[in-house]
N, C-alpha and C positions, 0 to 999 in steps of 0.2 A: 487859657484858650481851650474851646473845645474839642471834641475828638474829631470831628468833621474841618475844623480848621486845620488843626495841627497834622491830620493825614494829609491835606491839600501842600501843604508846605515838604511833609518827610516823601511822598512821595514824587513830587517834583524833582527832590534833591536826590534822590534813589537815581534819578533816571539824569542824572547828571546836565538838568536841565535849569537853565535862567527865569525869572519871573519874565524875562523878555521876549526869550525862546517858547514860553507855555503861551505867553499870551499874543504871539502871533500864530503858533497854531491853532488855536482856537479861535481867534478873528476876534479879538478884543484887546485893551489895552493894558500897560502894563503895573498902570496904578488900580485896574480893575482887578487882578489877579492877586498885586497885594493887599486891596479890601478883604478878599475872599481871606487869604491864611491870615490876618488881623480880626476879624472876624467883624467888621465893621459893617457889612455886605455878605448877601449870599447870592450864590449864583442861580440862575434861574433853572427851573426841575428841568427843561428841557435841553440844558445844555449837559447838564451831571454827564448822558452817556459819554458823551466826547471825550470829558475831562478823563474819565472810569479809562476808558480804553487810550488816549494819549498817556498817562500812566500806568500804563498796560495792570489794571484791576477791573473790578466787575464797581458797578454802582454801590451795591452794597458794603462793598469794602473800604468804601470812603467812611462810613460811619461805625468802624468796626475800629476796636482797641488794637484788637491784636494780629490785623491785614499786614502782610509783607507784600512789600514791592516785588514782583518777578521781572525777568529779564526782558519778555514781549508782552505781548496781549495772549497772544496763543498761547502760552506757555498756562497763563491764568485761566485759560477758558477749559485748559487739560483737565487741571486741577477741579474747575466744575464741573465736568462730565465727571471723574475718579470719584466724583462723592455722592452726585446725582445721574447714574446711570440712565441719563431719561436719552433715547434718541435725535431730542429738539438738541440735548446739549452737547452731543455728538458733532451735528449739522454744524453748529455755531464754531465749536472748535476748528473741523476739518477746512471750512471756508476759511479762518482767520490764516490757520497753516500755510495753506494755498496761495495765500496773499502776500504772505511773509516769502514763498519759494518764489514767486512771481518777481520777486523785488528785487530778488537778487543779494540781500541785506540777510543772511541768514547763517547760523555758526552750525559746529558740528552738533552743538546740544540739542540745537532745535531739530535737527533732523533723526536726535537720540529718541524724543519726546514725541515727535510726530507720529514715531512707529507705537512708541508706548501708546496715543492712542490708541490705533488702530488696535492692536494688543490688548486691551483692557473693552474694546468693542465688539471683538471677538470672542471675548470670554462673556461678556453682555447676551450676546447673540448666542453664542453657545445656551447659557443657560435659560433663556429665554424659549428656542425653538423646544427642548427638553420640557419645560414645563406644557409648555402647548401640547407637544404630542400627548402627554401625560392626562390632560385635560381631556382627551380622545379617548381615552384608553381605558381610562376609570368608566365612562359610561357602558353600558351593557353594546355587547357585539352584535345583537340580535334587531338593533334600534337601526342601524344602517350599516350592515356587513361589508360591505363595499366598502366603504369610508374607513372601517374601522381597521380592517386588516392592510389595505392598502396605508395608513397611519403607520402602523406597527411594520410594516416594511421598511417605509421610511428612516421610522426611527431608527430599524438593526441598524438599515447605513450609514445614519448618523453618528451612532455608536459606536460602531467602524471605523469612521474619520476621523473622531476623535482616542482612537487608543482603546476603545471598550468594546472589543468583541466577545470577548470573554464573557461577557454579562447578556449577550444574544444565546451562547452554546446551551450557559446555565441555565438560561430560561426555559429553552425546548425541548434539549434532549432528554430529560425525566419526562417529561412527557409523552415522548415518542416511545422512549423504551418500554411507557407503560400501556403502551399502545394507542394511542390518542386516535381519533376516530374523524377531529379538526382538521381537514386538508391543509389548512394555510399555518397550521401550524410547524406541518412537513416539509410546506414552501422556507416558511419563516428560519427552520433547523437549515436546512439546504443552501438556504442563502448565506446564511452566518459562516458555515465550511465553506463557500465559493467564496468567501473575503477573507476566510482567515488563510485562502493559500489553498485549502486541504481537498483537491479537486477530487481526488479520486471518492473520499469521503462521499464528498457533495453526490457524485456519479453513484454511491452504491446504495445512497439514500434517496437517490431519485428513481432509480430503477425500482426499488421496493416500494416506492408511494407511486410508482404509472399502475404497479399490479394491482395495490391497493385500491388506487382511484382513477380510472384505466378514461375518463369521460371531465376529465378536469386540463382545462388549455392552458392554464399559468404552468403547469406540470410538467408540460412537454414543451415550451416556450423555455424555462431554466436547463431542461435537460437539454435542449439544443443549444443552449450556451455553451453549457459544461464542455458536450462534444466538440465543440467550435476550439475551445480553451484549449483541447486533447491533442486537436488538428484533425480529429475525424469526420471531416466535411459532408461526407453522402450521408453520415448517418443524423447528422444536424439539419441538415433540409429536412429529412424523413419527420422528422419532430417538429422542427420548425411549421410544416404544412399542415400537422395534424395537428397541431396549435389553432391555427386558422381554418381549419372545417370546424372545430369543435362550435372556435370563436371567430368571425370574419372580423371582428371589429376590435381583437386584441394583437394591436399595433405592435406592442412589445417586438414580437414574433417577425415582424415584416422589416420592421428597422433592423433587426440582428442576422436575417437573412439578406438584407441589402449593404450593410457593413462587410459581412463575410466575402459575398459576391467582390467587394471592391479587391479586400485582401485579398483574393484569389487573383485578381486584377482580371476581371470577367466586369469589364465596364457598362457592357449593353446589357447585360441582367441585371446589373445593380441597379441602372438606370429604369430599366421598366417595372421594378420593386416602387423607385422613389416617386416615380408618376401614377401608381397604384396608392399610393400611400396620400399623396396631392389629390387624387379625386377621391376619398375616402372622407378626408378630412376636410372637404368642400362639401360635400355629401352633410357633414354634419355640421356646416355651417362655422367653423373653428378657423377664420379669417386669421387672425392672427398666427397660428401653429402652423399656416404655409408655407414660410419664408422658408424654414431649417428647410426642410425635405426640397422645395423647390430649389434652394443652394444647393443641394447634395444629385440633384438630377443634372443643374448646369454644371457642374464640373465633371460629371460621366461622360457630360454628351462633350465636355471639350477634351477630353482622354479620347473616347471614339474614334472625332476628328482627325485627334492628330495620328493615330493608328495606319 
């Protein structure tokens, strides 16, 4: 018998199923099914998938020596993604899981393996995003400054998130100590100390790069964080504002002054911050980016109210 027979028959019997039972799930009969694993008859390509996944395997495991039966279909589609990290194979998985929870028919394993997705897509994602920025970052800084250093922001974050700030400090701080001359590089050191905790740091390296670069608005947009983080409110607006004279159009600045206002529960400032920010970003035609801030003005104005 060949290998294509003989899997149609062991994986039947895997799945504790009758030649009667497969072939009325499949809408055919049950002397058709035994052609198939006799090998008298083959089934026709268009049905393969059906058979593939009623024996929860892939197509191509039918003609494979050494395919084991898995427990569902999901289960098998995990295992395709684990080997082919492609995101189609991802999709395919997570829908079949979904389907399996929908049913109600589902053990504790499957809900072990579900997460393993997600786990092994994360880690996909992880190294994925890393290579992109990466792909940013090799290019010369001077091609699109803008693009480039706003990338490398990113990434400290990202690096952050993942357990690796350490590897943002390393990068800057020789630099800075040997004086670096790169603003955003003092951004990029500053940031790293505002994640790793280390505010006061952040605060005494910001205060040295305002003197430094005394006409730079990212500068004083972080430093008004810092002070925010400190609890020293008057002196965070003060930066905050002069964030925005430098830059009218660096948002940063106006969202972390419209958050603060909230914390302070100063509702009708925060509110005229978020409708400042709605005709800005109308201004610049960013239809889409209205919702948040437009959410964040209707729940001022219904604090107000209820005031």
């Amino acid at each position: 018998m060949n290998v294509f027979c003989d899997n149609l028959k062991r994986f039947r019997m895997a799945r504790n199923m009758t030649q009667e039972q497969a072939a009325e799930a499949l809408g055919v009969s049950t002397q058709t099914v035994s052609r198939w694993e006799c090998n008298t008859t083959l089934p026709d390509v268009m049905i393969l998938p059906r058979i593939a996944e009623l024996y929860c395997v892939t197509v191509d495991d039918l003609y494979k020596k050494t395919s084991v039966a898995y427990e569902n279909y999901a289960q098998r589609l995990l295992s395709v993604f684990e080997a082919d990290p492609d995101p189609d194979n991802f999709i395919r998985a997570e829908m079949e899981f979904r389907k399996l929870l929908r049913s109600g028919e589902y053990s504790m394993n499957d809900l072990r393996t579900y997460g393993i997705l997600y786990q092994f897509m994360m880690q996909h994602c992880r190294e994925k995003a890393e290579e992109v920025f990466d792909r940013v970052l090799k290019k010369d800084p001077n091609e699109d400054p803008q693009t480039y250093w706003s990338t490398r922001r990113q990434k400290s974050y990202f690096l952050w998130e993942i357990g690796r700030n350490n590897e943002n400090i390393n990068e800057f701080l020789p630099k800075i100590q040997a004086g670096s001359n790169e603003v955003q590089e003092w951004v990029c050191l500053i940031q790293a100390y505002s994640q790793e905790g280390r505010t006061e740091d952040a605060w005494a390296l910001a205060r040295q790069a305002v003197e430094r670069f005394p006409e730079n608005a990212s500068l004083y947009s972080y430093s008004g964080d810092l002070l925010r983080t400190m609890k020293r409110y008057d002196e965070a607006f003060v930066h905050w504002r002069r964030a925005l004279e430098l830059e009218p159009k660096w948002l940063d600045a106006a969202y972390s002054m419209g958050f603060c206002y909230e914390e302070m529960g100063q509702f009708d400032k925060a509110y005229e911050v978020w409708c400042g920010v709605v005709e800005e970003l109308e201004r610049r035609g960013f239809e889409p980016e209205l919702d948040f801030p437009r959410s964040l003005a209707q729940k001022c104005k219904e604090k107000m109210d209820q005031d």
